[in-house]
Kinemage of the C-alpha trace (Angstrom):
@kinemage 1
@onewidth
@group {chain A} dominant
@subgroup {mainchain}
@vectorlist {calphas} color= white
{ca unk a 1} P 0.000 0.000 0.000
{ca unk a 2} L 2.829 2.275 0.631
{ca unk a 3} L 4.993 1.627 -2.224
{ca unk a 4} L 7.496 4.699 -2.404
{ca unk a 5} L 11.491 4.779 -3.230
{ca unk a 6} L 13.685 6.905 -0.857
{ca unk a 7} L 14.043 8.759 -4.330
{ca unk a 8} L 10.429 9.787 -4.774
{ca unk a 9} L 10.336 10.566 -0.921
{ca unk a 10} L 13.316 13.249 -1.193
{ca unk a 11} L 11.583 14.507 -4.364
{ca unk a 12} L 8.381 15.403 -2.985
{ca unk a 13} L 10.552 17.699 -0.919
{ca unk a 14} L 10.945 19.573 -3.593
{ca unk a 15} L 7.331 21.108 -4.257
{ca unk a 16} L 7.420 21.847 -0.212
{ca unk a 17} L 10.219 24.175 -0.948
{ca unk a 18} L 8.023 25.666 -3.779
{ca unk a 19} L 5.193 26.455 -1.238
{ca unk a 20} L 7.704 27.938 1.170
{ca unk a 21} L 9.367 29.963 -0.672
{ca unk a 22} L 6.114 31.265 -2.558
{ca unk a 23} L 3.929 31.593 1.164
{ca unk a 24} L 7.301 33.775 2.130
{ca unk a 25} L 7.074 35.905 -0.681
{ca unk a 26} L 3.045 36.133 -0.371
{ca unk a 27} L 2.804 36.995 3.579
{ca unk a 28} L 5.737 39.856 3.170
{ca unk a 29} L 3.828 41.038 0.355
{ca unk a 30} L 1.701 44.821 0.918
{ca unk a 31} L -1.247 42.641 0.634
{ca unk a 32} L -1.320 42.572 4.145
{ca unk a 33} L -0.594 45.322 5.385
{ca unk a 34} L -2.173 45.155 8.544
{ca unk a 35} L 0.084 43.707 11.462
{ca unk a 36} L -2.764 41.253 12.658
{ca unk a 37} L -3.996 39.905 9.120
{ca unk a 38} L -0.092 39.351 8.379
{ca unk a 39} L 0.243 37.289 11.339
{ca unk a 40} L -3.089 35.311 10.171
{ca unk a 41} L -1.618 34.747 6.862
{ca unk a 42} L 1.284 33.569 8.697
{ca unk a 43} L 0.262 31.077 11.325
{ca unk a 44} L -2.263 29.561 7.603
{ca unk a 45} L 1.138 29.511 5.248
{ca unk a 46} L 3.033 27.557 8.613
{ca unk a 47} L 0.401 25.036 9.353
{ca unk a 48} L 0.265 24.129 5.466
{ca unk a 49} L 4.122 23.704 5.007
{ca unk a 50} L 3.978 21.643 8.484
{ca unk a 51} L 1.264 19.504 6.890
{ca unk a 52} L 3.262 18.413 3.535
{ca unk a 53} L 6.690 18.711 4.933
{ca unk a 54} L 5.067 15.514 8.042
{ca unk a 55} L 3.635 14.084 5.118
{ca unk a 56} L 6.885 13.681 3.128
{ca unk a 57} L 8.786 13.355 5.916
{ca unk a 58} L 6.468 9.918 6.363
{ca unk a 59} L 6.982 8.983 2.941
{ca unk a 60} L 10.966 8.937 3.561
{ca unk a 61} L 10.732 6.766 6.776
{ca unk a 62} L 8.217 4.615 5.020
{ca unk a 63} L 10.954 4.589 1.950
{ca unk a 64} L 13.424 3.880 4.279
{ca unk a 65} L 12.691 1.799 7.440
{ca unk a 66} L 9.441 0.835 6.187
{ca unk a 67} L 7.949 2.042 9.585
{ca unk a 68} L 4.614 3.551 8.863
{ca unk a 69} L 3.823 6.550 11.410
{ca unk a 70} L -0.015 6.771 11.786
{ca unk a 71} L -0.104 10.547 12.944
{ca unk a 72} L 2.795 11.915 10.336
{ca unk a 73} L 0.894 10.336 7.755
{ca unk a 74} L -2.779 12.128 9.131
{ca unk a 75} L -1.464 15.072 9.435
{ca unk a 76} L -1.354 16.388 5.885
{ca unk a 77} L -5.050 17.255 6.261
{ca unk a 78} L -5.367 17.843 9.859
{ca unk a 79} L -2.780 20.782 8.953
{ca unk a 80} L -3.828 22.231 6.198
{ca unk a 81} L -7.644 22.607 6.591
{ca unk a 82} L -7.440 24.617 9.172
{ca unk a 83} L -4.567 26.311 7.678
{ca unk a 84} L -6.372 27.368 4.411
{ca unk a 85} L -9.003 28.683 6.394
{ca unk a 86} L -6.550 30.764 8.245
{ca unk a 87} L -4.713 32.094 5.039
{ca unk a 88} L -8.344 32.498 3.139
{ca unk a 89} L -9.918 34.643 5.566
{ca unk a 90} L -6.741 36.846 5.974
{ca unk a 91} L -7.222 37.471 1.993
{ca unk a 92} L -10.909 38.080 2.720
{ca unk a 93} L -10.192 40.457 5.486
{ca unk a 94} L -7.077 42.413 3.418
{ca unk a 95} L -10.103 43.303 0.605
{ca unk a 96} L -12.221 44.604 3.447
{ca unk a 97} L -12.232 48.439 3.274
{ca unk a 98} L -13.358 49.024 6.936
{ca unk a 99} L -10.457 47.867 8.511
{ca unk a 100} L -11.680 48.955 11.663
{ca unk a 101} L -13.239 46.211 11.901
{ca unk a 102} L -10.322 43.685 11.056
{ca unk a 103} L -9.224 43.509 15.094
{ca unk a 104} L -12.919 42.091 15.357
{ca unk a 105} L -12.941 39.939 12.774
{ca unk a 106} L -10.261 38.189 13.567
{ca unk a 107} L -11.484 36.017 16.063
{ca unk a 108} L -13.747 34.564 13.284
{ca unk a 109} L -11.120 33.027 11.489
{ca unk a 110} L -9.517 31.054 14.594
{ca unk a 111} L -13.166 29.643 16.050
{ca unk a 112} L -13.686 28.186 12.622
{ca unk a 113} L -10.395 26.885 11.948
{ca unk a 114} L -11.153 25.273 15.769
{ca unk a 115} L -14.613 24.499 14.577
{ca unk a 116} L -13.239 21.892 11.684
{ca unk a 117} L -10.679 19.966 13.893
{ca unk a 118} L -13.428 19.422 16.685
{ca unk a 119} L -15.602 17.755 13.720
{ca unk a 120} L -12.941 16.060 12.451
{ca unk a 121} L -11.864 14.569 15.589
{ca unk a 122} L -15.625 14.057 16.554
{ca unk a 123} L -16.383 11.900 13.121
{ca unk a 124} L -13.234 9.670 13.617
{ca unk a 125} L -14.441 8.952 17.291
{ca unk a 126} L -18.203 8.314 15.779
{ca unk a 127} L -17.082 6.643 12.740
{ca unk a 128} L -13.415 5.624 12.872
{ca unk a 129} L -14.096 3.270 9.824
{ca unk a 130} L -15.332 5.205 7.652
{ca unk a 131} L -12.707 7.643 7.392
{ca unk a 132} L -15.694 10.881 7.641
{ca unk a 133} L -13.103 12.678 8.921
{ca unk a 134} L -11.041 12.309 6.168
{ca unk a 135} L -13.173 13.401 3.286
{ca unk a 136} L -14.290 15.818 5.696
{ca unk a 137} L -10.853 17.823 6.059
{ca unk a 138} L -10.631 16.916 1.892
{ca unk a 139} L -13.444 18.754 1.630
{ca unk a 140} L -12.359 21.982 3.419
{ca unk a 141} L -8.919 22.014 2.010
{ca unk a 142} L -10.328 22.088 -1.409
{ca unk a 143} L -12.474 24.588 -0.664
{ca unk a 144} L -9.768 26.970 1.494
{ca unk a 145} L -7.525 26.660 -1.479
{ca unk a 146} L -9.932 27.562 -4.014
{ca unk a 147} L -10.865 30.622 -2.322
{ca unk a 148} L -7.009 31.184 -1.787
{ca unk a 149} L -6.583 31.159 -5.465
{ca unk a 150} L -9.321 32.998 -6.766
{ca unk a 151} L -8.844 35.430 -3.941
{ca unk a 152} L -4.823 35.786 -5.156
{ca unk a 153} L -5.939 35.874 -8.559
{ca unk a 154} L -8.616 38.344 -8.669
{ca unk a 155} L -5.578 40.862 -7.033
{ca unk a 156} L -3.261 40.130 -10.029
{ca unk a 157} L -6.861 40.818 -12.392
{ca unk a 158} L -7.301 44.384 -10.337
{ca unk a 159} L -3.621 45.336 -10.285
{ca unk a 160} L -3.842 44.742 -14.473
{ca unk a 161} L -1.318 42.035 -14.356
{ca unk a 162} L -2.527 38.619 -15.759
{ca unk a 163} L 0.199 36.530 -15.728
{ca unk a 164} L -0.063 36.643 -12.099
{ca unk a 165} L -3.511 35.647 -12.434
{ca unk a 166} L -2.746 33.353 -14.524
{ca unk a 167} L 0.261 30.996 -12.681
{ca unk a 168} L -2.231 30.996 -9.912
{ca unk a 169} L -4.911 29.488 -12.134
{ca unk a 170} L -2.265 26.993 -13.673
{ca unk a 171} L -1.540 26.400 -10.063
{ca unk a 172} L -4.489 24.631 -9.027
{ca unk a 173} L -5.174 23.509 -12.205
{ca unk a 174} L -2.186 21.184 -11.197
{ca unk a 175} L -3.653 20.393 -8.154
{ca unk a 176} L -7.138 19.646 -9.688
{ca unk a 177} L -5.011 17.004 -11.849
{ca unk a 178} L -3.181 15.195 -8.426
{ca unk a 179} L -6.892 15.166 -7.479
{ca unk a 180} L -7.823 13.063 -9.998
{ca unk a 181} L -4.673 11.082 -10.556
{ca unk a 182} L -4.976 9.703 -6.714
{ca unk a 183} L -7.802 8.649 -7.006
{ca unk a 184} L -6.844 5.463 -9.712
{ca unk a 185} L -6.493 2.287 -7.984
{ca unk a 186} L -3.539 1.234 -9.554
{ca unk a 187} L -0.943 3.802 -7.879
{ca unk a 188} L 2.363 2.430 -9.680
{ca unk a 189} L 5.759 3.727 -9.230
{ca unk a 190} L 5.799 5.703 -12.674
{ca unk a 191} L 2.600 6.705 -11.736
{ca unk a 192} L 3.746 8.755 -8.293
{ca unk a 193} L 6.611 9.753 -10.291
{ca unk a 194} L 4.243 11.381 -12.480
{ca unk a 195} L 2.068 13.078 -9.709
{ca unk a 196} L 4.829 14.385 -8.080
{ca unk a 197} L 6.377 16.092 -10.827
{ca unk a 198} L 2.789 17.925 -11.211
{ca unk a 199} L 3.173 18.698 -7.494
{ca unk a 200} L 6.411 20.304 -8.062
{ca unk a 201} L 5.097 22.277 -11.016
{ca unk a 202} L 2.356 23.384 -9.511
{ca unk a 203} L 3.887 24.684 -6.530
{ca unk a 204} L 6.684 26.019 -8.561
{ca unk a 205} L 4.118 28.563 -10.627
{ca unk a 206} L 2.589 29.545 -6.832
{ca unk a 207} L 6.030 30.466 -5.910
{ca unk a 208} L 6.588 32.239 -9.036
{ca unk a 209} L 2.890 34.269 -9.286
{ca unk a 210} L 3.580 35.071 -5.197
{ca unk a 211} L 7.086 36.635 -5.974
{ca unk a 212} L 5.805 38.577 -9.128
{ca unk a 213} L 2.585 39.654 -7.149
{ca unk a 214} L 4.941 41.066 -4.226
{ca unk a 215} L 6.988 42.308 -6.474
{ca unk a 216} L 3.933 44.541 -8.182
{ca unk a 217} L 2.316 45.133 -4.824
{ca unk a 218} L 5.292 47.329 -4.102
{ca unk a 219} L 5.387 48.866 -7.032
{ca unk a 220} L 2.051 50.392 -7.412
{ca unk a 221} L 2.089 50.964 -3.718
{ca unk a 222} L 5.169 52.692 -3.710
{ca unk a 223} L 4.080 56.881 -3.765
């Protein structure tokens, strides 16, 4: 079941670096230029990269001890739903014009984010079979990141720069694809070879749009 090479483990470092580098470049960006909603955006990118650097990290011992780590392996999703949410609503709250009412809002963001893990844990307690929680955290990962990306994509639309827009759309097109790739049956080694590479481009174009959209931010920010 888990089939990997210590070669395909230490590559699927590689589109972990991608997301770093690009979150970096994203939460130092003007976007947020509010102290609080920087910090939001912050503790979303870290609980993401945590996620899929636990998750590769399990794929290497797996690779290479063959040890399979229940709770490095979980994590993935237990990370980054609640991460998403984080990152999402600091983009919702940096298009907010009232931003008097930001120090408010931001308790919203961390009582839903606390809201999904209590479900999460509460379906694999209710129905530990039937892996609920699972396609539960799926669920609000896809979602978080789509509203990530359109959100990141509508500011490279209003700041007349489409190629921003445009790497971001590529960049979950690419996830889209893993989405459907995992699901075949049949996950062979050329296979997971093939799904990582998309990884690694995908996450290369985020870090790519996220340095070009800091880079613009400053530019038509600067008086």
């Amino acid at each position: 079941m888990h089939d990997y090479t210590v070669a395909l483990a230490l590559f699927d470092y590689l589109p972990i670096a991608f997301t770093t580098l690009g979150m970096y470049w994203l939460c130092q960006s003007q976007l947020f230029d509010l102290a609080a909603i920087r910090k939001l955006a912050i503790a979303g990118a870290v609980l993401v990269i945590s996620g899929g650097l636990l998750k590769a990290s399990w794929k290497l011992i797996v690779a290479s001890s063959g040890t399979h780590i229940v709770w490095m392996n979980n994590s993935l999703f237990i990370l980054m739903a609640p991460g998403f949410v984080l990152l999402s609503c600091a983009l919702l709250l940096s298009h907010k014009k009232e931003r008097h009412t930001y120090t408010v809002s931001l308790w919203a963001p961390t009582l839903i984010a606390t809201a999904i893990l209590v479900i999460a844990y509460t379906l694999s307690v209710v129905e530990p079979a039937q892996k609920l929680w699972f396609f539960w955290l799926l669920t609000v990962v896809t979602l978080g990141n789509t509203v990530t990306i359109f959100l990141l994509a509508k500011v490279g639309w209003n700041r007349n720069d489409k190629v921003i827009s445009l790497l971001y759309i590529l960049s979950f097109a690419g996830t889209l694809t893993l989405s459907g790739l995992a699901r075949i049956p049949d996950q062979t080694a050329a296979l997971q070879w093939i799904e990582e590479s998309i990884n690694a481009a995908a996450q290369g174009l985020f870090f790519v749009a996220s340095l070009r959209l800091n880079k613009r931010l400053r530019e038509t920010d600067t008086p």
